[in-house]
N, C-alpha and C positions, 0 to 999 in steps of 0.2 A: 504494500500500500504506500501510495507518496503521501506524505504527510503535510498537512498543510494548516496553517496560524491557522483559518477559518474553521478547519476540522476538531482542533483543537479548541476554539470557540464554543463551537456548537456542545462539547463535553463540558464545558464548565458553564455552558448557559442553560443545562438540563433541568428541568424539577425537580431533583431529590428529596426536597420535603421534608429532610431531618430525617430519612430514611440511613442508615450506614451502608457503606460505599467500599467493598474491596478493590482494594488497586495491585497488581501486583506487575513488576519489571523482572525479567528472566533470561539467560541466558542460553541459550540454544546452541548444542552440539551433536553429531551425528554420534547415533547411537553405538554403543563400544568406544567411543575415542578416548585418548586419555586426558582430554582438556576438562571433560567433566562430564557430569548427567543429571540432564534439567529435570529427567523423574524425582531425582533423589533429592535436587535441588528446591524444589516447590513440597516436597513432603516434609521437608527441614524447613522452612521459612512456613510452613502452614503449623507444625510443632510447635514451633515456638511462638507465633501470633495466638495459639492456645492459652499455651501460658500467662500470654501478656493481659489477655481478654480480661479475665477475672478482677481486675483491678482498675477497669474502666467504668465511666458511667453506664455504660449500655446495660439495658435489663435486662433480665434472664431470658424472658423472652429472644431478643433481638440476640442476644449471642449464641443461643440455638440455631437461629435462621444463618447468621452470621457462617456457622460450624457446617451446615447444609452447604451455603455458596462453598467453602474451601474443600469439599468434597466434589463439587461440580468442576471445582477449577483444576484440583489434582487430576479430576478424568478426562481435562480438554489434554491437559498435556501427557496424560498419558499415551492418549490417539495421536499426536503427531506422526507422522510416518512420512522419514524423508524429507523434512522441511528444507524449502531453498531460502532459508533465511537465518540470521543468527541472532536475534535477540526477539524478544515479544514482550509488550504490554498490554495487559489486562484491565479492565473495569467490569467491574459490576453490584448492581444495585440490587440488594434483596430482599426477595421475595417478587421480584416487579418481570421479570424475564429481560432486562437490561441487559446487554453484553456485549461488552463492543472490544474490539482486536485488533492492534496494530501490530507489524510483521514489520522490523527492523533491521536492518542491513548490516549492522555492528552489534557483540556483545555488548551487554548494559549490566549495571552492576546490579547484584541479584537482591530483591527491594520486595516487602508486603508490608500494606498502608490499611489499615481500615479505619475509617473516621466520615464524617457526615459529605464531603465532597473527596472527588476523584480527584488524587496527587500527579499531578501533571506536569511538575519540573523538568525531569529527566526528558521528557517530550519537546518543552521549549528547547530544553541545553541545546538538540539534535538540530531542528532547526537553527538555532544562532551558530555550532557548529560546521553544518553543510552546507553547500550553497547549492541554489536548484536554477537552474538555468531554463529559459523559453525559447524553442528552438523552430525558427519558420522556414520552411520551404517552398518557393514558386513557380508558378507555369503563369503563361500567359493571362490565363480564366479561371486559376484557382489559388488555393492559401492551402497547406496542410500547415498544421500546429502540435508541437511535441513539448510534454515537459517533462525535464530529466532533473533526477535528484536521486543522489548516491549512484547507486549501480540500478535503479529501478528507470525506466522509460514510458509513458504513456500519451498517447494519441487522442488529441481532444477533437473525436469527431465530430462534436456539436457544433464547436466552430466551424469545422473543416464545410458542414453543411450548409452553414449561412455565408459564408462568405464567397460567393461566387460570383466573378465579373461577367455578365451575363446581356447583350444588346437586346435581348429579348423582342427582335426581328423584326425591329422598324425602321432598318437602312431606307424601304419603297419610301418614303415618306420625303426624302431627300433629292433635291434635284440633281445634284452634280458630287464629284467626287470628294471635290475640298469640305464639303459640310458634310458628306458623310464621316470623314476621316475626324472632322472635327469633332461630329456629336461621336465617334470609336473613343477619340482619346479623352472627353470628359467623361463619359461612363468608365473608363479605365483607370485618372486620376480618380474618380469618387471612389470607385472600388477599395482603392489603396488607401484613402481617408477614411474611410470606414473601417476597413481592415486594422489600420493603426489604433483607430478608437476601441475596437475589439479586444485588440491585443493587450492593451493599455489597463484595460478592466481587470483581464486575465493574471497581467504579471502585477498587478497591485494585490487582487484577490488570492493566490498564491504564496503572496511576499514573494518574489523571485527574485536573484540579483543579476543576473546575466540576461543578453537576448543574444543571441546568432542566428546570422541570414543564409540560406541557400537557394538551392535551384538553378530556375532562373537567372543569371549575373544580371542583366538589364535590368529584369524586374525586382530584384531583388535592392539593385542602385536604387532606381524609384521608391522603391517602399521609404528604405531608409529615409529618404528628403521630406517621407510626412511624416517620421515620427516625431512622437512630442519628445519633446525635451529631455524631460526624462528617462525616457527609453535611450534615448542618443548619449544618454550618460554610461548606461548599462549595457552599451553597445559592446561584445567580446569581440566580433570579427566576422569575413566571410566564410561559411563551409562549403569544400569542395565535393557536395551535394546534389546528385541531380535529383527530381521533382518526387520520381517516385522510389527513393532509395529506403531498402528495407530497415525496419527499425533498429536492427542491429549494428548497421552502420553509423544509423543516426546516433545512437549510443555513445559509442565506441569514440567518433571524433570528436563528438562534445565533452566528454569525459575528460580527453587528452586536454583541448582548449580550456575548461576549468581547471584543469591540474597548471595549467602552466598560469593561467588568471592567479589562482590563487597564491602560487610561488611566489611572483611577482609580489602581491599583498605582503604577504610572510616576509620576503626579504624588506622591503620599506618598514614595519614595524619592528623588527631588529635590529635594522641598523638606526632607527630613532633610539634604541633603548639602549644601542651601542653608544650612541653619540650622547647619549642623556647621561651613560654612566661613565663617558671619558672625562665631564667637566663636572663632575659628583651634583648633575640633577636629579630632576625627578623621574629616578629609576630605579632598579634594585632588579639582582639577581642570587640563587642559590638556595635551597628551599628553609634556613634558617631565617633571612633576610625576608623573603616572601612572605611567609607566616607571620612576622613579626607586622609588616604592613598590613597583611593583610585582616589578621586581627582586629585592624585599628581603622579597618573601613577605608584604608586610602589609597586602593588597588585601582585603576580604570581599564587597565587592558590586561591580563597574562596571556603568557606565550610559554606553553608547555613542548618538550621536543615529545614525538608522539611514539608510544609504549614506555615513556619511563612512570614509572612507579615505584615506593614502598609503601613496608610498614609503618604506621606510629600509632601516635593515641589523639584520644580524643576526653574533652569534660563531658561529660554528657548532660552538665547542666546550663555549660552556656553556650558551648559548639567548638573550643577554644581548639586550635589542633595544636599538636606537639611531636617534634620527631621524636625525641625519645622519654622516657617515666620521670627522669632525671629534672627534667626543665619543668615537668608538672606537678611537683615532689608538695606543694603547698595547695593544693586542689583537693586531697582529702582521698576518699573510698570513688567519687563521682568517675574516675577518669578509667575510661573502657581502650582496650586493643583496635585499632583497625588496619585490615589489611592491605589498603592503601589509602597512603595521608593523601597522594594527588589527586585522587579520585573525586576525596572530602574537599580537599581546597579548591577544586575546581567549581565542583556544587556551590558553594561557600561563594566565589566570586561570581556567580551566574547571579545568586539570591541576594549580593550586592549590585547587581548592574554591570559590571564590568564586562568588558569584551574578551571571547574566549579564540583564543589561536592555536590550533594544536599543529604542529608544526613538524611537516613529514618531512624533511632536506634536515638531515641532524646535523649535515656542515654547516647550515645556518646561523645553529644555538651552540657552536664551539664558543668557548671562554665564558658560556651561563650559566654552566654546571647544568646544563637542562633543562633551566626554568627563570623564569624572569621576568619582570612586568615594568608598566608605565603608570606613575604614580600619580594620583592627584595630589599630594602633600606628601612631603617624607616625613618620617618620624626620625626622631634621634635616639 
């Protein structure tokens, strides 16, 4: 499923009612692997939300119902079979037949929520995470429209159906050639005004950050001179696309074009953070330094190289993280194990606002120990 801000919307603008709300985030692995197993995984994270229950407001009642959905949710994942996906999140409201299923393109850290609304953090992170790009291809008389985001592709043929430049066969009506030709190329320019106003709805409704052109070259030149402004900001490039090229292609080259957009990104905020930390501004790297800011709320961007992780700790009563017991020695009984602090600090700076970078070029994040951010204020 592509995942989209609106979709997301539409989950948090449900009627739940004060009804409780399972949410649960999972990680997804082919069965026998040795990475893990999401069976054993959701029978452990539904255990222990057992435990936790009894010590909630929710009444007897409702954590009975409660104990029914974690039974229903153990049996959705038990059915998987062969999933082409690697992470899943869950929702559902009970007693209602509520259930709704997002298929995730990345592990996600293994997560169960129950409480009166669906936890949908980890959902945005993905979003501000990924970028999903709007992909148009042209022919003379038509628009095809694709929108990609992660490795997933999909074909918006509703557009694809309204959008047709179409004379609709009243050249007779013309005396001569030159006003035929005329009223061809204002039906043609409209076409392409329309089509930009179309497009324009689509990658706002989306939230998309990319557009690329193919097809057609001519037509493809023309579109571009009506798009708005905005669009011409988020312009990545031309694809060497023809009209009817199958979705896999389409995939495949947008992908690449995104990977090398986003490098580009990457490298500019690294080297700000470089430059910010050669004249001791507002910057900080190394994940002692990080935590210390980020602590203190005055994180605006981190930039993680991406698979670094460890362990540390956490308070569990203010969020506070720590690499090691050592630095939390004054925190009391409060302060729990986790098995990765980057994970926590990442979550931590999305729940602050900050911009998140995960940053695949690890020659990039030499000299930052792996991690590193753009400060709104340093601390001392």
């Amino acid at each position: 499923m592509l995942i989209t801000k609106s979709q997301i919307e539409e989950l948090l603008n449900y009627r739940y009612d004060g009804v409780p709300v399972v949410s649960v985030y999972l990680s997804i692995f082919p069965s026998g692997s040795n990475e893990g197993d999401h069976v054993a995984a959701i029978k452990s994270l539904v255990h222990r939300s057992k435990e936790k229950l009894n010590g909630t407001s929710f009444k007897e009642e409702e954590i009975e119902a409660i104990h029914r959905e974690f039974e229903k949710l153990i049996d959705y994942v038990e059915n998987l079979k062969n999933p082409g996906f690697k992470g899943l999140a869950l929702f559902s409201r009970v007693n209602n037949g509520f259930f709704q299923v997002y298929e995730l393109d990345d592990p996600v850290k293994d997560n169960l929520i129950v409480d009166k609304y669906p936890y949908i953090r980890p959902l945005f992170a993905i979003l501000r995470m990924y970028r999903r790009a709007i992909v148009l291809l042209f022919r003379q008389d038509k628009l095809r429209v694709f929108e990609v985001f992660g490795s997933r592709i999909k074909e918006e043929i509703d557009l694809f159906t309204r959008l047709r430049y179409d004379m609709r066969g009243n050249d007779y009506i013309f005396i001569n050639e030159k006003k035929i030709q005329h009223r061809k190329e204002s039906e043609y320019h409209k076409f392409l005004r329309e089509a930009s106003n179309e497009v324009l709805e689509l990658f706002m409704k989306r939230g998309a950050n990319y557009i690329l052109l193919g097809g057609y070259k001519q037509v493809a030149e023309d579109f571009y001179k009506h798009m708005h402004s905005y669009l011409k900001d988020r312009f990545a490039g031309y694809l060497d696309l023809p009209f009817d090229a199958q979705e896999k292609e389409v995939l495949e080259k947008t992908r690449l074009v995104i990977a090398q957009k986003v490098e580009e990104e990457d490298r500019k905020v690294v080297e700000k953070i470089k430059e910010e930390l050669s004249k001791n501004g507002d910057a900080c790297c190394g994940i002692d330094d990080v935590l210390k800011h980020l602590m203190c709320g005055a994180i605006s961007l981190l930039a993680v190289e991406e698979g670094y992780t460890m362990p540390g700790y956490m308070d569990s009563k203010n969020g506070f993280l720590y690499v090691s017991r050592d630095q939390a020695s004054g925190a009391g009984d409060s302060i729990i194990e986790v098995s990765d602090i980057i994970n926590e600090a990442i979550d931590e700076a999305m729940h602050q606002g900050a911009e998140i970078r995960i940053v695949r070029n690890k020659e990039l994040m030499e000299g930052l120990e792996h991690i590193a951010a753009l400060l709104r204020f340093k601390v001392q």
